[in-house]
DSSP file (Angstrom, degrees, kcal/mol; ACC not computed):
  #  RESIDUE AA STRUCTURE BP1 BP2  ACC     N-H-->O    O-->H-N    N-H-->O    O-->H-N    TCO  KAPPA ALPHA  PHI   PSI    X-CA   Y-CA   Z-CA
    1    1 A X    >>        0   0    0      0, 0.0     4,-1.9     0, 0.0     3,-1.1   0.000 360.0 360.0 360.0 -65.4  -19.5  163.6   47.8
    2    2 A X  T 34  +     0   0    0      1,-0.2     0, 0.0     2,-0.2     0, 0.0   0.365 360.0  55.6 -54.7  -8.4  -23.1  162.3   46.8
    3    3 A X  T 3> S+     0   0    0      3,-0.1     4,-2.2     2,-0.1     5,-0.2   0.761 107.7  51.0 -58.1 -64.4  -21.1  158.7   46.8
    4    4 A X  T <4 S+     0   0    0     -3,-1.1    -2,-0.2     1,-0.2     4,-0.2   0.669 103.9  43.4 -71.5 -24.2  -20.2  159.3   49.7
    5    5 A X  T  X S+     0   0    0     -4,-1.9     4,-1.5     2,-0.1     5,-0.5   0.820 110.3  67.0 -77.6 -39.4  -23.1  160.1   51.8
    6    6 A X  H  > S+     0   0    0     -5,-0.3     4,-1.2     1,-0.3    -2,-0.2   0.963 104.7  41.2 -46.5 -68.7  -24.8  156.8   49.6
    7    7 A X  H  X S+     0   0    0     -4,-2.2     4,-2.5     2,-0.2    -1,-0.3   0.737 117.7  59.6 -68.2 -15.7  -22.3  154.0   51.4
    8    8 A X  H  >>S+     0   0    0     -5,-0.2     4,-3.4     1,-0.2     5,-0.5   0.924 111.0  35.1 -63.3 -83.7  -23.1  156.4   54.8
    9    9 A X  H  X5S+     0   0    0     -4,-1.5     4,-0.5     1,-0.3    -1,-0.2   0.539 113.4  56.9 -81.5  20.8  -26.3  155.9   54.6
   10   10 A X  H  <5S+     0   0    0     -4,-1.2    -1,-0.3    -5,-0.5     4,-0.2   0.876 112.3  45.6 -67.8 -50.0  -26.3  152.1   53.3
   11   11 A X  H >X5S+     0   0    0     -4,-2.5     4,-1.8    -3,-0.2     3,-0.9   0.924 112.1  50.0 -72.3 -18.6  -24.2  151.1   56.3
   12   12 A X  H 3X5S+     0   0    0     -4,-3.4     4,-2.1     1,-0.3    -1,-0.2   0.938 113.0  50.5 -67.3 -30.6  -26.8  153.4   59.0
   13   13 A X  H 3<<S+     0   0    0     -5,-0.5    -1,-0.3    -4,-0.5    -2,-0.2   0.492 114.1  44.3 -90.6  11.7  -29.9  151.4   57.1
   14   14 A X  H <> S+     0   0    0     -3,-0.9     4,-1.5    -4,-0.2    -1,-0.2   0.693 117.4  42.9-102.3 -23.6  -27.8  147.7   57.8
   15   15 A X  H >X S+     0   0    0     -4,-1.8     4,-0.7     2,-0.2     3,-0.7   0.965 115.7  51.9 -55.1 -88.2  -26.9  148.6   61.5
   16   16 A X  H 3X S+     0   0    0     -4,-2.1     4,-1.8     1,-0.3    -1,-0.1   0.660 115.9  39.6 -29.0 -31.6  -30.7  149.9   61.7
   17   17 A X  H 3> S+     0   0    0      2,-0.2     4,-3.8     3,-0.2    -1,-0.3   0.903 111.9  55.2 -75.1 -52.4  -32.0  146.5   60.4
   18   18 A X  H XX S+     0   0    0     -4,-1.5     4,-1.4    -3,-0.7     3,-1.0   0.891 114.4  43.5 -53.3 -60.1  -29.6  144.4   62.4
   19   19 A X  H 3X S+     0   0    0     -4,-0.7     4,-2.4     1,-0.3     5,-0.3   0.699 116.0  43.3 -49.0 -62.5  -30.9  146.1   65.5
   20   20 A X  H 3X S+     0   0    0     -4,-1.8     4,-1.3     1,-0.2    -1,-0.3   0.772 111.2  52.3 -70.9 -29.3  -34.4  146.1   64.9
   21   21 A X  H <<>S+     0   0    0     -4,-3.8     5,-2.5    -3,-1.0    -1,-0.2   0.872 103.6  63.3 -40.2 -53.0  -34.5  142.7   63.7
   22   22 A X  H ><5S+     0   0    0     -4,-1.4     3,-0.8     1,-0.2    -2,-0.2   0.885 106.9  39.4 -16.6 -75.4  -32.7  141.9   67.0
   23   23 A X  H 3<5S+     0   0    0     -4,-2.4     2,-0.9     1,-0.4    -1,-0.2   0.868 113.2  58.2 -68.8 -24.2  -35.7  143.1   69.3
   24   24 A X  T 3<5S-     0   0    0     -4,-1.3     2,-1.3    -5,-0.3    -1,-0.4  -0.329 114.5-112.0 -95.5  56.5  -38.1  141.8   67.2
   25   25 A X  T < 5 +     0   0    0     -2,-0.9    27,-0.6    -3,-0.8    -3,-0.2   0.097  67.6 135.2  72.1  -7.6  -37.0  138.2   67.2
   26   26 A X      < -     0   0    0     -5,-2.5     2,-1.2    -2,-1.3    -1,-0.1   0.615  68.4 -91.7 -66.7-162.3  -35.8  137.9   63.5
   27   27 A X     >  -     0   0    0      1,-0.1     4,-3.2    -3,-0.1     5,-0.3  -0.777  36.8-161.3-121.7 105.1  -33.1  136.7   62.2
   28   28 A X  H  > S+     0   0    0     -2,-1.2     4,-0.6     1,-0.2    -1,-0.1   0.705  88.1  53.4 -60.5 -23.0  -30.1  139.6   61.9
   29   29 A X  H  > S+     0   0    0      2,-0.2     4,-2.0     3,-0.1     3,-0.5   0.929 111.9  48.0 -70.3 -58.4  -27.9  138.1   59.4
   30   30 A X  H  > S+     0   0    0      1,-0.3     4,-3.6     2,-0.2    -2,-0.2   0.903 117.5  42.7 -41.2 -54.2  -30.8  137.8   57.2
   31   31 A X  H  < S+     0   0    0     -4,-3.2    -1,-0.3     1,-0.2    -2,-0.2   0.676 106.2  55.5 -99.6   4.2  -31.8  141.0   57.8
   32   32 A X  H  < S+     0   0    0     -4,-0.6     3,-0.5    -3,-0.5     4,-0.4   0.887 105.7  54.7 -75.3 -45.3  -28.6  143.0   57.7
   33   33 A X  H >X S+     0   0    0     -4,-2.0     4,-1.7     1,-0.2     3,-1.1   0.942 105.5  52.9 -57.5 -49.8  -27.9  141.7   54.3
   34   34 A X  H 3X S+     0   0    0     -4,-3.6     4,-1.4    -5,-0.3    -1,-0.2   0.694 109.9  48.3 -38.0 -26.2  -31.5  143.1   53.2
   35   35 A X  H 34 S+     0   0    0     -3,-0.5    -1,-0.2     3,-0.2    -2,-0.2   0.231 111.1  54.3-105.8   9.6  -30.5  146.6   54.7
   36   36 A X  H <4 S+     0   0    0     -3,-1.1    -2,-0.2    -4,-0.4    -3,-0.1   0.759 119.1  31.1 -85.1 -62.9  -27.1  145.8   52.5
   37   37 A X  H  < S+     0   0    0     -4,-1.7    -2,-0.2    -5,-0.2    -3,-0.1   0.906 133.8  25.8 -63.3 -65.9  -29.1  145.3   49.2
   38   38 A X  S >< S-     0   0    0     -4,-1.4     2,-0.8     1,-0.2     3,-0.7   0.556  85.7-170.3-116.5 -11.0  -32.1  147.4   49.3
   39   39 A X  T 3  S+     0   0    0      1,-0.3    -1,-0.2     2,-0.2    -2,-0.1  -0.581  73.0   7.3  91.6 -78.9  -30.4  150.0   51.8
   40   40 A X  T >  S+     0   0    0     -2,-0.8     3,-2.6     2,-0.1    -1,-0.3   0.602 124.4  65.9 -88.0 -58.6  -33.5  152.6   53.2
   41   41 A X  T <  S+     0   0    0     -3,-0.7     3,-0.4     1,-0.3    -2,-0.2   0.581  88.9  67.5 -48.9  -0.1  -36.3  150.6   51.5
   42   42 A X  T 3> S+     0   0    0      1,-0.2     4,-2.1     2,-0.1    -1,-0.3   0.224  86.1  78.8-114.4   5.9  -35.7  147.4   53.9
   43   43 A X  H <> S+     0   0    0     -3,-2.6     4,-0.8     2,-0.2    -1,-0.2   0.595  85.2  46.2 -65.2 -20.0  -36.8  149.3   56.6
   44   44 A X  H  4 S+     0   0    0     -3,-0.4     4,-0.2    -4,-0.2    -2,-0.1   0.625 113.0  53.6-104.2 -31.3  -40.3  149.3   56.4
   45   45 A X  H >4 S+     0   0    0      1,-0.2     3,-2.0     2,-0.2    -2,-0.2   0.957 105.3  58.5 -87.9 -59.6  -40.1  145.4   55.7
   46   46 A X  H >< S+     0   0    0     -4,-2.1     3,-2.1     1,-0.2    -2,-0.2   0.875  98.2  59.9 -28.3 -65.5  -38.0  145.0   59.0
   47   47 A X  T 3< S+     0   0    0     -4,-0.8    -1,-0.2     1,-0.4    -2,-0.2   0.442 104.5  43.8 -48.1 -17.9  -40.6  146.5   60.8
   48   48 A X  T <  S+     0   0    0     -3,-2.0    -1,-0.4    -4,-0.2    -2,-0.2  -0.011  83.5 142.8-117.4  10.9  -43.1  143.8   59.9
   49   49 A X    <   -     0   0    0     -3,-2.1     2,-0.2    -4,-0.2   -23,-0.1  -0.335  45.2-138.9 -75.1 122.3  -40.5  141.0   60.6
   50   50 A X        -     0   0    0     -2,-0.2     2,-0.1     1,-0.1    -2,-0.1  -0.672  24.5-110.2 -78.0 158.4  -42.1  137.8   62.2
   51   51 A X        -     0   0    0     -2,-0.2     2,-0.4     1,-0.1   -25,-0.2  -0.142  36.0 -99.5 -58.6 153.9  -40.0  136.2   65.1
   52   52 A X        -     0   0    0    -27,-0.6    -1,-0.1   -26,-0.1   -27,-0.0  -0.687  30.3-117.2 -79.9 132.2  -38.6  133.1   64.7
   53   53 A X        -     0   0    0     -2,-0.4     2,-0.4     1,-0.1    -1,-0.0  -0.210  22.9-126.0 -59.4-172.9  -39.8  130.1   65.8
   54   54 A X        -     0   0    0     -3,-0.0     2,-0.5     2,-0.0    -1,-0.1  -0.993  16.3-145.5-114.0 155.2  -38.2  128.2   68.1
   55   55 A X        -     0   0    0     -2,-0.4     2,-1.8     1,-0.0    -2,-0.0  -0.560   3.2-153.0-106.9 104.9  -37.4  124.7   67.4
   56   56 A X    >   +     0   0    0     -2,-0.5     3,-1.4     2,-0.1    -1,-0.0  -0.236  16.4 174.7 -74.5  73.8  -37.4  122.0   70.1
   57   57 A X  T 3   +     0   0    0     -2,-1.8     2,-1.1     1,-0.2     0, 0.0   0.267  62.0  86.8 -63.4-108.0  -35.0  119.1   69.3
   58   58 A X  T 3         0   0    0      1,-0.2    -1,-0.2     0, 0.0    -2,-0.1  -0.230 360.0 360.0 -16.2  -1.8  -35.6  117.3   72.9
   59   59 A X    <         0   0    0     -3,-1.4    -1,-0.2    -2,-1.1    -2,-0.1   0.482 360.0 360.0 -98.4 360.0  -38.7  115.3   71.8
């Protein structure tokens, strides 16, 4: 049971990451895998994510 609720809320805190990373500019792969790893604690560090730049080839 206490197993199970664990992989629950590992996958709600990588859905939660991808998402918030998402509005905030981030990079979501990056930060789903952080909410994979470190699971509730990578929340707080989403939250603080800088955007990405963006990169201009055309010059």
């Amino acid at each position: 049971m206490a197993l199970t609720f664990l992989i629950v809320l590992n996958v709600i805190c990588i859905f939660i990451c991808y998402f918030v990373a998402k509005i905030r500019g981030a990079k979501t792969l990056k930060w789903a895998i952080w909410g994979a790893i470190l699971g509730p604690l990578a929340l707080p560090f989403v939250c603080f994510a800088k955007p990405e730049p963006i990169i201009d080839s055309s010059s």
